[in-house]
Every structure is written in C-alpha cells, then in structure tokens.
C-alpha positions in Angstrom: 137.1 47.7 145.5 138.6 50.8 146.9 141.8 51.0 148.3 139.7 52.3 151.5 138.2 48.9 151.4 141.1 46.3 151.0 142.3 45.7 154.1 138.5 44.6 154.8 137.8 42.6 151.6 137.3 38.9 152.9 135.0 40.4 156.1 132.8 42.3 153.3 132.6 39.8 150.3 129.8 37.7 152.1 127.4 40.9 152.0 128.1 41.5 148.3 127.7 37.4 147.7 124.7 37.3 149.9 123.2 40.2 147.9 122.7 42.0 151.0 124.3 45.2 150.0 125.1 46.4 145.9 127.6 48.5 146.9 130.6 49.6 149.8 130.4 53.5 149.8 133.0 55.5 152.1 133.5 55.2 156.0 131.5 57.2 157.7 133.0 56.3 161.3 136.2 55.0 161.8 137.5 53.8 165.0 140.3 51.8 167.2 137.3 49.1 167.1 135.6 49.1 163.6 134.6 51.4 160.8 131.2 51.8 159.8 130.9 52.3 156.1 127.5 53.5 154.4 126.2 51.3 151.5 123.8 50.5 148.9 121.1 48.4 150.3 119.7 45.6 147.7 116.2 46.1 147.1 115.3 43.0 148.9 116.1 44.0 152.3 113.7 47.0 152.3 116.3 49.5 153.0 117.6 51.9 150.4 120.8 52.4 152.3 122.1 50.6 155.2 125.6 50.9 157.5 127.9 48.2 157.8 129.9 47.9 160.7 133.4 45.9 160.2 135.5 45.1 163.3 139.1 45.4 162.7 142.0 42.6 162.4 141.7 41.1 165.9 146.1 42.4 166.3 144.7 45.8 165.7 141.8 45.9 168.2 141.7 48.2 171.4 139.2 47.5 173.2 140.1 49.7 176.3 139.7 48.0 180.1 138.5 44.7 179.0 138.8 43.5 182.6 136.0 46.4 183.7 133.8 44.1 180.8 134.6 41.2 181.2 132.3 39.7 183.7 129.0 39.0 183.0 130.2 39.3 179.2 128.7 36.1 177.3 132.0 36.5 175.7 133.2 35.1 178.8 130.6 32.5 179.3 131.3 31.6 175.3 131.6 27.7 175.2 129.9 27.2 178.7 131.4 24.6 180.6 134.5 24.5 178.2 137.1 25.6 181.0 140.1 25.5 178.6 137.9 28.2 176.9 137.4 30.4 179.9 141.3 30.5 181.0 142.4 31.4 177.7 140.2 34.2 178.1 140.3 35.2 181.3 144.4 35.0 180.6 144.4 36.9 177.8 146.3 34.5 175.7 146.8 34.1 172.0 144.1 31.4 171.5 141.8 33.9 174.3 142.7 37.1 172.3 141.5 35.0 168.8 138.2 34.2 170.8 137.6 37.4 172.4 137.9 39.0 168.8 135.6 36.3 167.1 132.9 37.3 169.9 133.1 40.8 169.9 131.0 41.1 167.1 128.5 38.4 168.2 127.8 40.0 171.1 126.7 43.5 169.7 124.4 41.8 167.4 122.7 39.6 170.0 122.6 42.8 172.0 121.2 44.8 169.3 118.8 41.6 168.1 117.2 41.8 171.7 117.0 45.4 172.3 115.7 46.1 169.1 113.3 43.0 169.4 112.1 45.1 173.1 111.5 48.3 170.4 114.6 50.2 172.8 116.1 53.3 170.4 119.3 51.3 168.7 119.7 50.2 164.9 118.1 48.0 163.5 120.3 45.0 163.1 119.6 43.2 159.5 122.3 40.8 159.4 125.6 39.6 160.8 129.2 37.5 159.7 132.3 36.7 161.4 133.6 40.3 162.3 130.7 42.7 160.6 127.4 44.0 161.3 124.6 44.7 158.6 122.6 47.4 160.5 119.7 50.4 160.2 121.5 53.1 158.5 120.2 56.1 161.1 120.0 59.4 158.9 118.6 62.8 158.8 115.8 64.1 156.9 118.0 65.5 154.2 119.9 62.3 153.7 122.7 62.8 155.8 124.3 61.1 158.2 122.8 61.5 161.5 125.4 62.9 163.7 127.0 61.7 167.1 124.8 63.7 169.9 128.2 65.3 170.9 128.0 67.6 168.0 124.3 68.9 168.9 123.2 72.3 170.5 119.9 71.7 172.5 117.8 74.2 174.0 117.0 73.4 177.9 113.6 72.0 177.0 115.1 69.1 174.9 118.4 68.9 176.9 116.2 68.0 180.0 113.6 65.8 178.0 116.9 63.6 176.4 118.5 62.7 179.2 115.1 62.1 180.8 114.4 59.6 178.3 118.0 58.1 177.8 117.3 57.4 181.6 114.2 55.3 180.8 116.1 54.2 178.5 118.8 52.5 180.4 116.3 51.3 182.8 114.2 49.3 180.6 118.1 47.9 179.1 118.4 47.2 183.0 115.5 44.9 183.0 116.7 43.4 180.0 119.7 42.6 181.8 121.5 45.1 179.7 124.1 47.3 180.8 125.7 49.2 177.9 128.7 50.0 180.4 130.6 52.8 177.7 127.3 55.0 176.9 128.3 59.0 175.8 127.7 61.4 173.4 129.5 60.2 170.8 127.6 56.7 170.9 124.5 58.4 170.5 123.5 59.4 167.2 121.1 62.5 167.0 118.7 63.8 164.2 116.2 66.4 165.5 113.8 64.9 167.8 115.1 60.7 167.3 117.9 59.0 168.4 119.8 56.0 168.5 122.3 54.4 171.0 125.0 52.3 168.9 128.4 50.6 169.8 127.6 47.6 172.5 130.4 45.1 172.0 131.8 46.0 175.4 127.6 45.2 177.1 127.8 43.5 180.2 125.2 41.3 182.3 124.4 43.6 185.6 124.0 40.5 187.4 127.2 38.5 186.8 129.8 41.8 186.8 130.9 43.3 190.3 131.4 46.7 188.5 128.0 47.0 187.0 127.1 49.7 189.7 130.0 51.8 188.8 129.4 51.7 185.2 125.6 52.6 185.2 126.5 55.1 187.0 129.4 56.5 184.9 126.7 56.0 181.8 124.4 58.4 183.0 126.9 60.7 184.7 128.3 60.7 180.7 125.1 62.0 179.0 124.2 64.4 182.0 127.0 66.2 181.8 126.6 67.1 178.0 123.4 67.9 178.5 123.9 70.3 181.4 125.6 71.9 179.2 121.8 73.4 177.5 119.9 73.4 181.0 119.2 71.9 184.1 118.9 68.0 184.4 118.4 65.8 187.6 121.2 64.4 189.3 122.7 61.5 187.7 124.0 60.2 190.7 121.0 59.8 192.7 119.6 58.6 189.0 121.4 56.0 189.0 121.4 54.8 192.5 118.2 54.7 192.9 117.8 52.7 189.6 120.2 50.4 190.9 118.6 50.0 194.1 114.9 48.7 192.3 117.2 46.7 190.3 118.6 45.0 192.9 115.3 44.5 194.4 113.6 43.2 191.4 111.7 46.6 190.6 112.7 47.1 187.7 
C-alpha cells in the first residue's frame, strides 16, 4: 500500500477483503473532510472503475458550522429516544464528537441511497463501511476525471439551462425532504452536457431545521452566481422563495 494510503489502511482493507475494489489508485480529491481516491473496480460490481470516498480520522475532521446542520440531521436523531445520545451531541463532547464522526458517513450514503433510488443527478452509491463510501466513479468521455463545475466555461445557453435544471433539481430533493444545505460549484462535477451533485454529509431535513430557508436559499444563490458569470439566469432569490413557499404549503 502506498505511503498515500497508510494513514487510511484499516477504513480501506474491508473493500480489498470484500472484493469490492482490486486496487487503491491516487486521490483524486482531497479535503478537510475525506479524500476521494479512484480505484479498480472488481469485475463483479459492473463498474470498471469506481471512487472511494474515505472520511478522515474523526480528531482531524472540520466540518465547518455544524450547529447550521445540525437540526433536522438524522445524525442528531441517531439512537432516537436515547437522550444520553442527543446531549453528547448536541454538547459536542468527546463521546458526541466519536458519534458525530461515526454518522457522518452514514448519513451521505443514506442520502445518496435515496436520491439515487428517486433517479436525482448524484453517484451512484455501491457500497459503504464505517468511515468510507464505495460510489459511481463520474468521468469524462476520454477517461478523465470529471471536473468540479467551478472549473467549466459555459456559453449563455447552457449557463441558463444548468442552473435551470439544478433548480428542479433541488426542488424534487425538497420533496424528498432533502436539503443539501452546502451546494456550489465545486460539489458539482461537470462533463459536457451531465452532471452530478456529490458531498452531502452535512444534508439536513427542511422540516426539523429552523435555518433550512436560509440555506436553500444560499444553495441556489451559490450556483447562480457562477453561472451569471456565462449569461443571464433568474433570480435565485425569488427562486428560492417561492420554492420555499410550495414547500411550506405542501406543493411540492
């Protein structure tokens, strides 16, 4: 194993066991959060490569404003009625932080299980262990990588038609009871005409968080502002109130 790869040996070695993945290649996204390696798929998954995503050592995670998040998180509601559970967490204790870390990961998979399931634009999740993800590795024609949408140059046309259709997009995670609550350009991946939305550990329930208004909004005023950058797009604001307001009324 590379030296790249030590530090996560014990959070990988159930992939190689499971014979899930014949090979670790080199990260391909590294963050305060996880890295995101690209490897070998075994022929039995059906994939010839997929991307593995491996949360960091839970002393070394930064998950930034976790109290934005952390109502209507299930990693709040993780236990149910177990009170001594939802303290810890809600005081951000040692035995809270060793939850909260644990969960991360199951959250984004059972977000990505269900949105996926709905046929919504994220990876496809394959399968997941304490602190990784086994996902859809989303690449270009040519074999690459796809990029982070923050990299692309769109003409008005498409700039106008994304953000049109990361709008429905939202909406339909809306009625899911979805709320990404971090979404930008550099959690979309882009290649050509397809893209995917990645990185929900931080997903919140819009009917259980007070500041789910506030970050729908904030998602969409994200990706309109990139792509405003190429041409005219409609006004995230009203966007997203009036989204909000069909939510609230059961519209959506």
């Amino acid at each position: 194993m590379s030296t790249t790869l030590e530090g996560f040996a014990p959070i990988i070695q159930p992939f190689l066991d499971l014979e899930l993945v014949l090979q670790i290649g080199e990260p391909i996204k590294s963050g305060k959060e996880a890295t995101v390696f690209r490897c070998t798929a075994h022929p039995k998954t059906g994939h010839a490569e997929l991307a593995l995503k491996v949360y960091r050592p839970r002393t070394r995670r930064s998950f930034k404003n976790d109290s934005i998040y952390g109502e209507g998180s299930t990693i709040l509601r993780f236990g149910g009625g177990n009170t001594r559970v939802a303290r810890a967490l809600r005081a951000g204790s040692c035995f809270g932080r060793r939850i909260q870390g644990s969960t991360w990961c199951g959250r984004e998979w059972e977000v990505l299980c269900q949105l996926h399931e709905a046929g919504l634009p994220v990876p496809a999740p394959v399968h997941v262990e304490q602190d990784a993800i086994l996902m859809e590795l989303f690449a270009c024609d040519d074999g690459a990588v796809a990029p982070q949408l923050s990299t692309a140059r769109l003409d008005s046309s498409s700039a106008c038609g994304l953000f049109r259709a990361i709008c429905s997009d939202v909406e339909d995670m809306l009625a899911l009871h979805v709320l990404h609550g971090d979404l930008s350009p550099y959690n979309i991946l882009w290649s050509g005409d397809a893209y995917r939305i990645i990185d929900f550990p931080q997903a919140v329930d819009p009917r259980f968080n007070s500041n789910a208004q506030q970050l729908l909004a904030r998602d969409l005023e994200n990706v309109a502002h990139f792509c405003a950058r190429f041409g005219e797009v409609q006004d995230p604001t009203e966007v997203a109130a009036d989204m909000w307001r069909r939510f609230q009324r059961g519209e959506v």
